[in-house]
Every structure is written in C-alpha cells, then in structure tokens.
Phi, psi and omega in degrees: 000126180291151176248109179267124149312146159292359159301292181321323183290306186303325194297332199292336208258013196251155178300325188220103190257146135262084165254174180181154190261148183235097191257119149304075183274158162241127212279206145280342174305349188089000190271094159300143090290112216242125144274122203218139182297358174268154189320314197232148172316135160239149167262112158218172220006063177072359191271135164283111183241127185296146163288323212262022128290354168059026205287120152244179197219115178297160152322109194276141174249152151186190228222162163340136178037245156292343183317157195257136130329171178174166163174233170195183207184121184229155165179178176261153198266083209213162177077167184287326185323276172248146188199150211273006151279350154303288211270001159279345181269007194065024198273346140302000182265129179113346194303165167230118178266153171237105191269160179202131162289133196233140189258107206284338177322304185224121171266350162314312181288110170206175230198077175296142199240330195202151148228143180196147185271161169279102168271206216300168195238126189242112169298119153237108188072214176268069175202171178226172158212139181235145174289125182245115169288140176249160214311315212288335172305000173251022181265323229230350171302129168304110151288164138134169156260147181260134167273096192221196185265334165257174186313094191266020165276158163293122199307145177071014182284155165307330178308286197326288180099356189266142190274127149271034173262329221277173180256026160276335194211027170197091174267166184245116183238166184249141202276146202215178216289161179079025188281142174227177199326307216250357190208108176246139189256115165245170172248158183070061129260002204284352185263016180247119188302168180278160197037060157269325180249018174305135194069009163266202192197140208226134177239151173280151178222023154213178173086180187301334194260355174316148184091329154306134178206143208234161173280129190287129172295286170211177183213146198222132149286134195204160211291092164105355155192206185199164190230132179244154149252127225240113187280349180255117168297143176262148199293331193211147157294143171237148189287157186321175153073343160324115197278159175197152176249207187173130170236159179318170177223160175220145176255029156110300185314168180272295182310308166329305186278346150256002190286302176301313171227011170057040193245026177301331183285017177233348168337116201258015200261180186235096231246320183267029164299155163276176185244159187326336176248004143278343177311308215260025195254159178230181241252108161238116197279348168303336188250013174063031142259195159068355196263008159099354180264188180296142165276145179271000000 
C-alpha cells in the first residue's frame, strides 16, 4: 500500500491541485535522467527532471497478485537526453523508470507511483514510444539448466572460467578505411587466426558510439588486417582510427572448449546425450538393432 504525506493528501483533497507527472529514468550504465509532463523543470530526489522532450504517459494497467503490468511512455526525439542514436545502440533497453506524482507548487510533496522497466522501444518520425513493463515481469523469466550437447555458461561467466581479460582472447584494434555500417577493417589483428573471434564481441570505446557493443558475425583474417561483421548494425559510421576491443568467440562444443581453451573441465553442455533419433527408434528385426541382445 503506497503512504501518501500529510502535505500531499491535503493539497489532493483541496479543491484546486497543481500536480504534474515526473519520470526518472536510470540507464544500466547508472547514468540519471529526469522527466516531466510540466511546463517547467521540477526537482525531485535531487534529479532535475526537464520539460523539453515532452514526454507522456498512457494508462498503466495491471492485474491480480503478481500478474505483470504495463503501459507505455511517448516523447520526441529532442534534447541531449534521448536522441535517436541511443536508441538505436540500445543504450535504453533495459532502463529502469520510476513515475511519481508531484505537487510543482511544492515538489517536496510526491508521491512514488510506480517502478517499471523499458521494454522494446519503437521509433516514429521524429518521435519514440517505449513499452513499460512492470516489475513483476521478472517473475515470469525462465530459470534453470538446460540440457543439450553444447555449453549452456557464457564464455568468460564465473560457470565458464576462462578470463577474457588474457590477451590470447580479448585484443584491442583500430578501425581503418573501408569500414561500413555493418562490416569493420581493423588493424592489430594479425596475430589471430580467422573466425577466432566469430560469435565474440566487440565494444567501442571512443568517439560518439562509446560504449556500444555488438555480437561478432564472423571474422575473416587477412594480410595486414582483418574484417569483422557485425550482427548488429551500427547506428554511426566511425571514423578511422577509431579503438575498438574485440573478444573470442565459442560455438559451445565440446571439441571447441577443449581445443580453443583447454576449459573441458568445466564445460556445462551434456556432449553424450543420445539424439532425437535414438530416443524415438525401436526394436526392428530386419536391421539386427534394437533387438535386446548383447552389442558385438
């Protein structure tokens, strides 16, 4: 049950309210940002939240017990705040908003109303709209292990073990001419064979796009540099010279995690399950399997 201050009730019970809605977002990065459907900047938990994105908010819904919330949060793509190269690197997914009603008169008096995360986020024109998830939606994620024949930890996860810190799996290169959206020519590659870091990952770490990081497609080596593609398109072209790191990749296997990282003993895959077609096969007396006797 929310707890309304006695300032607050009263102003809500008085005949004439200044209120106005205020949104607080936090990136995962830890990076604040504050918003508000009023004319003028309101403060609230020390956050300046701005007018000029114009931000609004549909009718939040929700459900029974845990059931999850929703609802939705629109503005223009204007100001330092959001800008349609965020949101194309993703650096908004995942966000966590907190909405809270405010009295602009006296912003001491609020009123938290909600917390919810930003699910997908949709570009219109010059305008955006992102989907607000409510908490309880993390409730609803699938745990557990799964069981197949390949690896289900994450290369470099604590299951995994392997540091991708060593400079055998995570170099640092500069991006060089003929690079595109979707394909980058790096240099300080050479001492790595092709597709060593196919299925890795490469983050930027200057320029406008820092911080962007995208899944390696493949990596093809080549005389004096090497080209990676990119499962994510980049939101900006980047300029030569530009640093980038770039890490190994694992397709999972078994033969991969020991060949590549010498890491079988940690290896989380199940490699001698049988397969679907021995699962589903019977007793045939025409091929001699299946038939309950000793195997020779």
């Amino acid at each position: 049950m929310k707890q309304i201050s006695a300032p607050l009730a009263a102003h809500l019970a008085g005949r004439v309210t200044t209120l106005c809605a205020c949104w607080i977002l936090e990136q995962r990065d830890g990076s604040t940002f504050g918003f508000t459907d009023h004319d003028r900047a309101v403060t609230v938990e020390t956050i300046v939240c701005a007018p000029g994105n114009g931000l609004g908010a549909s009718a939040m819904t929700g459900g029974p017990g845990l059931a999850t919330g929703g609802g939705e949060v629109a503005g223009a793509l204007s100001g330092a705040a959001i800008t349609e190269r965020d949101l194309e690197a993703g650096f908004w997914d995942g966000a966590e908003i907190r909405t809270y009603l405010v009295n602009w008169a006296d912003p001491s008096q609020v009123l938290l109303e909600r917390r919810a995360k930003l699910g997908e986020v949709v570009r219109e024109g010059n305008a955006f709209r992102a989907e607000l998830r409510g908490l309880a939606h993390l409730l609803e994620a699938k745990a557990g292990r799964v069981f197949s024949r390949t690896c289900d930890a994450d290369l470099g996860d604590p299951r995994c073990g392997v540091g991708l810190g060593s400079a055998a799996y995570t170099a640092e290169a500069l991006v060089q001419p003929g690079s595109d959206l979707e394909t980058l020519r790096l240099s300080g590659l050479d001492a790595f064979a092709t597709r060593w870091f196919a299925g890795g990952r490469l983050r930027i770490l200057d320029g406008g796009l820092s911080g962007f990081a995208s899944e390696i497609a493949d990596h093809r080596a080549e005389e004096g540099s090497a080209e990676i593609l990119l499962w994510q398109t980049l939101p900006a072209a980047l300029a030569d010279g530009t640093r980038v790191t770039v890490s190994a990749g694992c397709d999972k296997r078994l033969e991969t995690c020991a060949a590549k990282f010498a890491n079988t003993e940690n290896f989380r895959g199940f490699p001698h399950m049988p397969g679907t077609d021995f699962v589903l096969s019977y007793p045939n007396r025409n091929t001699g399997e299946n038939d309950g006797g000793a195997r020779v």
